[in-house]
C-alpha positions as CSV (number, residue, x, y, z in Angstrom):
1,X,-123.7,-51.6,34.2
2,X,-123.4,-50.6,30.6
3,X,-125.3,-51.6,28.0
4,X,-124.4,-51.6,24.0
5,X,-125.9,-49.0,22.1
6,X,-128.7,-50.1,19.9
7,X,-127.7,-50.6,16.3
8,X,-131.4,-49.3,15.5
9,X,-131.7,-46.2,17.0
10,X,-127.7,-45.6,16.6
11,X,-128.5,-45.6,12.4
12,X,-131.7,-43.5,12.9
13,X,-129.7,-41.2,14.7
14,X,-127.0,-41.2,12.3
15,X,-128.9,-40.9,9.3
16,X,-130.8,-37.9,10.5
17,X,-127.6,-35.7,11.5
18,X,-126.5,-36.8,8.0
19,X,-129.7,-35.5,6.7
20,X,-129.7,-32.5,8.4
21,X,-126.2,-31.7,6.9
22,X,-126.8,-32.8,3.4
23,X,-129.6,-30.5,3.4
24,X,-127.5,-27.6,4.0
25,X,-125.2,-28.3,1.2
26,X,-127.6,-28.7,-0.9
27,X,-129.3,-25.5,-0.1
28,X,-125.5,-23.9,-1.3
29,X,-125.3,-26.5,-4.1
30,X,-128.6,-26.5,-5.8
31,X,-130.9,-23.8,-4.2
32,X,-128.5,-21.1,-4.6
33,X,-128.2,-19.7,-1.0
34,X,-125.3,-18.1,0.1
35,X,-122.7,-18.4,2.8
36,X,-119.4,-16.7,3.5
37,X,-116.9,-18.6,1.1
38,X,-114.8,-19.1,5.0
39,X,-117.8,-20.8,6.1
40,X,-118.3,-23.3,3.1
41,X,-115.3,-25.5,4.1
42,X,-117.0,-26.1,7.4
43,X,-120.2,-27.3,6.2
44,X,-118.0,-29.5,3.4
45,X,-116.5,-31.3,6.4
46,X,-119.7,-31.2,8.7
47,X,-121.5,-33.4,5.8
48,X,-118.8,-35.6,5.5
49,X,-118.2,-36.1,8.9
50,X,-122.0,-37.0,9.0
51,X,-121.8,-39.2,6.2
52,X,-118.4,-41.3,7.5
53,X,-120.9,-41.7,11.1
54,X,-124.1,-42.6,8.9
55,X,-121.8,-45.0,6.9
56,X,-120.5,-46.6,9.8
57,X,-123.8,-47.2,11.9
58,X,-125.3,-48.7,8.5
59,X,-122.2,-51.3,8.7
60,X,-122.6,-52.5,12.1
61,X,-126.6,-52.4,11.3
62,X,-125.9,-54.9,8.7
63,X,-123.4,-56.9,10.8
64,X,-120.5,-56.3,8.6
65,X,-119.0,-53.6,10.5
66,X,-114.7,-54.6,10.3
């Protein structure tokens, strides 16, 4: 038996890695901390990544997922 994921807890979830990873660019961005410059791309992608799962859960939330 498998059940759907819940849209609910699937945007919570989402919204709080997203979180988690814009907080780390900011900390580069607007707090000034530093990271090796091979390590910046990573945490680029990471947040997008994030964002682009965030973005998606938020569609099928809404019910215009397509």
């Amino acid at each position: 038996m498998t059940s759907e994921p819940d849209p609910k807890q699937e945007y919570r979830e989402a919204y709080d890695a997203w979180q988690k990873q814009l907080a780390g660019v900011h900390d580069l961005l607007l707090n000034g901390n530093r990271i090796p410059p091979e390590q910046i791309k990573g945490l680029l992608n990471r947040e997008a990544r994030a964002k682009e799962r965030y973005d998606a859960a938020r569609r099928r939330l809404l019910g215009i997922d397509g």
